[in-house]
C-alpha positions in Angstrom: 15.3 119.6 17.2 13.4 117.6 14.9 15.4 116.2 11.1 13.6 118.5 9.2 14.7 121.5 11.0 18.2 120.4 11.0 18.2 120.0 7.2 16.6 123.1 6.5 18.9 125.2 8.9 22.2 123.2 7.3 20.3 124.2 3.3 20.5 128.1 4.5 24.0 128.1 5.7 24.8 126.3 2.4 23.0 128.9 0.8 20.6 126.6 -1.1 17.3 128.1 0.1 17.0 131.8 1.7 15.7 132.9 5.4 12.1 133.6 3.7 12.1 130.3 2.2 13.4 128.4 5.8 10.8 129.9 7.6 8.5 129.2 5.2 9.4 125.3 5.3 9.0 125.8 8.7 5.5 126.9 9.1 4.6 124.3 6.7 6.2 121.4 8.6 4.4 122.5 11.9 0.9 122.9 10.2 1.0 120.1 7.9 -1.6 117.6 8.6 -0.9 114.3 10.2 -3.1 111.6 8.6 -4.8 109.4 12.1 -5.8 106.3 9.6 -4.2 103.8 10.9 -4.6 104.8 14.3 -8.4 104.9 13.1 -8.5 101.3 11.6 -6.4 100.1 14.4 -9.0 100.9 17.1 -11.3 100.1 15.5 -10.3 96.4 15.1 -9.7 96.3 19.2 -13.4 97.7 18.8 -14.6 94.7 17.0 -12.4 92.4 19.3 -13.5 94.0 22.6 -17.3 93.4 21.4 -16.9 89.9 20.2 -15.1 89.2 24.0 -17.6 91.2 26.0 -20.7 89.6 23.9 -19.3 86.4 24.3 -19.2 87.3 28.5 -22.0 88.4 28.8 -23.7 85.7 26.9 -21.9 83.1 29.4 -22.5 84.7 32.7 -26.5 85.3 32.4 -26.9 82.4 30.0 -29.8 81.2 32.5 -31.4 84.4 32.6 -31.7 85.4 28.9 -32.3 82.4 27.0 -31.1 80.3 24.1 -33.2 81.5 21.7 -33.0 84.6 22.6 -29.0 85.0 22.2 -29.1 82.6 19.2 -31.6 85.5 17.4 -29.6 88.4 18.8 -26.3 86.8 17.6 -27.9 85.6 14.2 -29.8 89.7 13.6 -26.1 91.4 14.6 -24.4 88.6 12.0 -26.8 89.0 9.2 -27.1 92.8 9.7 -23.3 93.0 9.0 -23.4 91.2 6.1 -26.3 93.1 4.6 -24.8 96.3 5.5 -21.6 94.9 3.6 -23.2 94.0 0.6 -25.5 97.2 0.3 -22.3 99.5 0.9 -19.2 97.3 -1.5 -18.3 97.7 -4.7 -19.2 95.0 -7.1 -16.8 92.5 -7.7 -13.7 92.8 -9.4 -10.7 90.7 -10.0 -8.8 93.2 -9.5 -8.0 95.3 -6.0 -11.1 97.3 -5.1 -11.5 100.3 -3.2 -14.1 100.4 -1.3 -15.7 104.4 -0.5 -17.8 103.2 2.9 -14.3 102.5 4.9 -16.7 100.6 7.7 -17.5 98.2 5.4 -14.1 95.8 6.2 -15.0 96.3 9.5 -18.8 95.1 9.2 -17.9 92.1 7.4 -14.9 91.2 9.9 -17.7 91.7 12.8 -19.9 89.5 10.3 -17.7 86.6 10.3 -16.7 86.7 13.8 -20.0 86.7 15.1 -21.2 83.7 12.5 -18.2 81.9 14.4 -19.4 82.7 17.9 -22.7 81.6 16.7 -21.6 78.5 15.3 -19.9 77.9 18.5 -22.8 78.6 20.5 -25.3 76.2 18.5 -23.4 73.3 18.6 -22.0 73.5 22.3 -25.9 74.1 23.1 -27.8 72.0 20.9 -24.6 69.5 19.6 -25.6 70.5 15.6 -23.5 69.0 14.2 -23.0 66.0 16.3 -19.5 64.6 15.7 -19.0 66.1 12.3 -16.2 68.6 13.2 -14.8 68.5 9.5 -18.3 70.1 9.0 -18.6 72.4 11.5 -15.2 73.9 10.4 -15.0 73.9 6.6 -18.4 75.7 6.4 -16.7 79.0 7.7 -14.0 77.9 5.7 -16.5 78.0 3.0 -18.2 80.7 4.0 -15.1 83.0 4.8 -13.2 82.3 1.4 -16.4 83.4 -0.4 -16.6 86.3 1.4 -13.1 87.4 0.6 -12.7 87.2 -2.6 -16.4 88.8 -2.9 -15.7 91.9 -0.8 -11.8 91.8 -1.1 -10.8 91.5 2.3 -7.4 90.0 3.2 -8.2 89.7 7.1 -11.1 87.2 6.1 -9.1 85.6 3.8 -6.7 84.6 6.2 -9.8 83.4 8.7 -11.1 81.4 5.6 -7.1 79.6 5.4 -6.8 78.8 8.9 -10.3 77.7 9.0 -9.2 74.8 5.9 -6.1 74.4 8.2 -8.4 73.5 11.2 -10.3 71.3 8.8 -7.5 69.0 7.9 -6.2 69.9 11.7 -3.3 71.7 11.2 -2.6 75.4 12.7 -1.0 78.1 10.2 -0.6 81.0 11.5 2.8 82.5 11.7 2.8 82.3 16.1 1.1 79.3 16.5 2.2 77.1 13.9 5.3 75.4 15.6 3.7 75.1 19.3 -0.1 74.4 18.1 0.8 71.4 15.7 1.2 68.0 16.8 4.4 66.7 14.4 5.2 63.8 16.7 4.1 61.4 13.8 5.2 61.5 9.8 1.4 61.6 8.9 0.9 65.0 10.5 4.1 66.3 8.7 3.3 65.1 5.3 -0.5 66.8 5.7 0.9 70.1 6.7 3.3 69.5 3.8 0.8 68.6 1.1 -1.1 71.1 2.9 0.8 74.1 2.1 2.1 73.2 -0.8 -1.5 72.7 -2.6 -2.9 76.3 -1.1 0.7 78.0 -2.5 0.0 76.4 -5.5 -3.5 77.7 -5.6 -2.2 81.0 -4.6 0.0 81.4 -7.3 -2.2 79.7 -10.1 -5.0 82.6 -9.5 -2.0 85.1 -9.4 -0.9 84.1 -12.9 -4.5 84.4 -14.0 -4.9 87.7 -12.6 -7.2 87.3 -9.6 -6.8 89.2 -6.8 -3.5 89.0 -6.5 -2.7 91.2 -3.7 -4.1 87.5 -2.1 -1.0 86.1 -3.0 1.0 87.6 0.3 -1.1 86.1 2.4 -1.1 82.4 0.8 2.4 82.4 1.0 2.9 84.1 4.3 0.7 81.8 6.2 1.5 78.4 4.1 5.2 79.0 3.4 5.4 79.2 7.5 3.8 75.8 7.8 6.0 74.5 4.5 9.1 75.7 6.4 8.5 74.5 10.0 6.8 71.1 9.1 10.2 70.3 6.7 12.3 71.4 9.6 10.2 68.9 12.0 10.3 66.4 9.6 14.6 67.2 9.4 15.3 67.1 13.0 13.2 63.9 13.9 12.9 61.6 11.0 14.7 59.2 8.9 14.6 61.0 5.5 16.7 64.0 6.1 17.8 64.4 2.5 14.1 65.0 1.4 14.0 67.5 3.7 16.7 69.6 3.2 15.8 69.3 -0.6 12.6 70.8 0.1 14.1 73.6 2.4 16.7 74.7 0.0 13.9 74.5 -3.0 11.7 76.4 -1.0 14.4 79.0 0.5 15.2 79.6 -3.6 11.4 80.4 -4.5 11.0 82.6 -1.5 14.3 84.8 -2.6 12.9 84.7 -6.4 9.1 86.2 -5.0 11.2 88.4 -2.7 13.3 90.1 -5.6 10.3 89.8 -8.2 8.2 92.0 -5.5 10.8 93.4 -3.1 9.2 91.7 -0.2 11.9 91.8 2.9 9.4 89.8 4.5 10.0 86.6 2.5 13.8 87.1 2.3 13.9 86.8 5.8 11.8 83.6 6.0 14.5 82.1 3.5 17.2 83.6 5.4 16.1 82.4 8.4 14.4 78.7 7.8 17.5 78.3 5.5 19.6 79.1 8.3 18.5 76.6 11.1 18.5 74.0 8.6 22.3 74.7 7.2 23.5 74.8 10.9 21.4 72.0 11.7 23.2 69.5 8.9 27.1 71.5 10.0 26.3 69.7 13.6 24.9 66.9 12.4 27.7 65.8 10.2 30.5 67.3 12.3 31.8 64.8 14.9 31.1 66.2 18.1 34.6 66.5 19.5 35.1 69.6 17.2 31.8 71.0 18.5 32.9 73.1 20.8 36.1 74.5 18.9 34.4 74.9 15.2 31.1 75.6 16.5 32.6 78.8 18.5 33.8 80.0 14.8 30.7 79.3 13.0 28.4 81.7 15.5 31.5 84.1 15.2 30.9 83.7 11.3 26.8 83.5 11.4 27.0 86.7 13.5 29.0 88.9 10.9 26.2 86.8 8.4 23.4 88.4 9.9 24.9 92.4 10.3 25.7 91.7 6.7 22.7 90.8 5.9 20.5 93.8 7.1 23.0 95.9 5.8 22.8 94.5 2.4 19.1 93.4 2.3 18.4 96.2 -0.1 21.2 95.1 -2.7 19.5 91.7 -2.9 16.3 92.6 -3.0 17.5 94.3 -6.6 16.4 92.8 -9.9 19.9 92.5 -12.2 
């Protein structure tokens, strides 16, 4: 028995709605349309990603029998159809959010892009373009990619054009790769990620206050408060100026409640919460002598434990504006 029907049936016995109206409810509820959007968009991304993968196969196991020119000109008339079928079919630009009527039109310039990386890919591994000019060969989709957003409004490009910058200075930023994909061995990479992240969040929030696009604003500080956090916690746990770092952590884990409350984002609580966390038990360990480890640090799990069931319980309560 589905909620609906439970509620309904507990109304009539209450005698807030009559028999006529239950049933009523009823045949509603079970002829109501179900909307299949997402599931829609959803396969329609595994679409583009199956087409890029099996293109790129079949490109690499009869590479001898079709040609270079050939799949250069087949990749190049698939790229620049996207993008002219994108531009023909968008709305003009806008600062603001734009809603787009032709709903394949993300999905053209996502394909777009893609393919212009597999084709950059394929020209310099076969022709060695851009010799050893890597910062080239990556901030021109950076380039390319950031345009492209902020002309058609599309928040998975944006997000290709900000990891492709992060690849130009050689940093990784997305959210499941930025701890294992980043080499923090030395200072230097720690204070680029740092200066890094904190210059895109910055721009983030500087065309936010002026009123452009910002619905981008989620994703600058979803993909560069993750670096922010992880690089400071690096930079905590192996170097000499721990003090800086848990400065920059707390500062950080305050700006990410304010946003949270501001726009009742659970998302970016939790990042506080959490990267807040590791670094508060971090410095309890670090300055606690390690004969009371085992006796204090039992208590302070105990403690985190209740933290946490408090915390998703509560959530709601401080994500509310006084």
């Amino acid at each position: 028995m589905n909620p609906l029907a439970e509620i309904l049936a507990q109304w009539e016995q209450l005698h807030l709605i009559s028999t006529e109206e239950h049933q009523r409810f009823q045949i509603l509820e079970k002829h109501r349309p179900v909307s299949v959007w997402w599931l829609l968009r959803t396969w329609l991304y595994v679409g583009i990603l199956l087409f890029t993968s099996g293109a790129g196969l079949l490109i690499y196991k009869n590479i001898d029998t079709i040609g270079h020119q050939a799949i250069i000109g087949l990749l190049s008339v698939l790229m620049l159809g996207c993008f002219y079928y994108t531009y023909r079919h968008s709305a003009p630009f806008s600062k603001q959010e734009v809603e787009t009527e032709t709903k394949f039109v993300d999905f053209a310039l996502l394909l777009g892009c893609t393919l212009f990386l597999s084709l950059e890919g394929y020209v310099q591994w076969q022709y060695n373009l851009f010799g050893t000019r890597y910062g080239l060969a990556t901030v021109l989709p950076a380039i390319l990619f950031m345009f492209c957003a902020y002309r058609f409004d599309h928040r998975g490009v944006l997000s290709m054009g900000l990891t492709a910058l992060a690849s130009w200075v050689g940093l990784t930023i997305t959210p499941l790769e930025v701890w294992q994909a980043n080499d923090f061995s030395g200072a230097s990479a720690i204070y680029t990620a740092l200066a890094f992240g904190q210059v895109l969040i910055g721009v983030g929030l500087l065309l936010h206050r002026f009123n452009i696009k910002q619905h981008f604003t989620y994703t600058y500080l979803l993909l560069n408060g993750n670096l922010l956090f992880v690089s400071a916690l690096v930079g905590l746990f192996s170097l000499d100026k721990w003090p800086l770092y848990v400065v920059l952590i707390g500062g950080w884990s305050w700006f990410f409640v304010w946003y949270a409350r501001q726009y009742q984002s659970f998302l970016f609580l939790l990042m506080a919460a959490v990267y807040g966390y590791i670094a508060f038990t971090y410095l309890i360990f670090k300055v606690m002598d390690e004969s009371f480890w085992v006796f204090l640090g039992f208590f302070y799990f105990v403690i985190s434990a209740a933290g946490v069931v408090w915390f998703l319980v509560n959530f709601k309560k401080l994500l509310k504006k006084k």
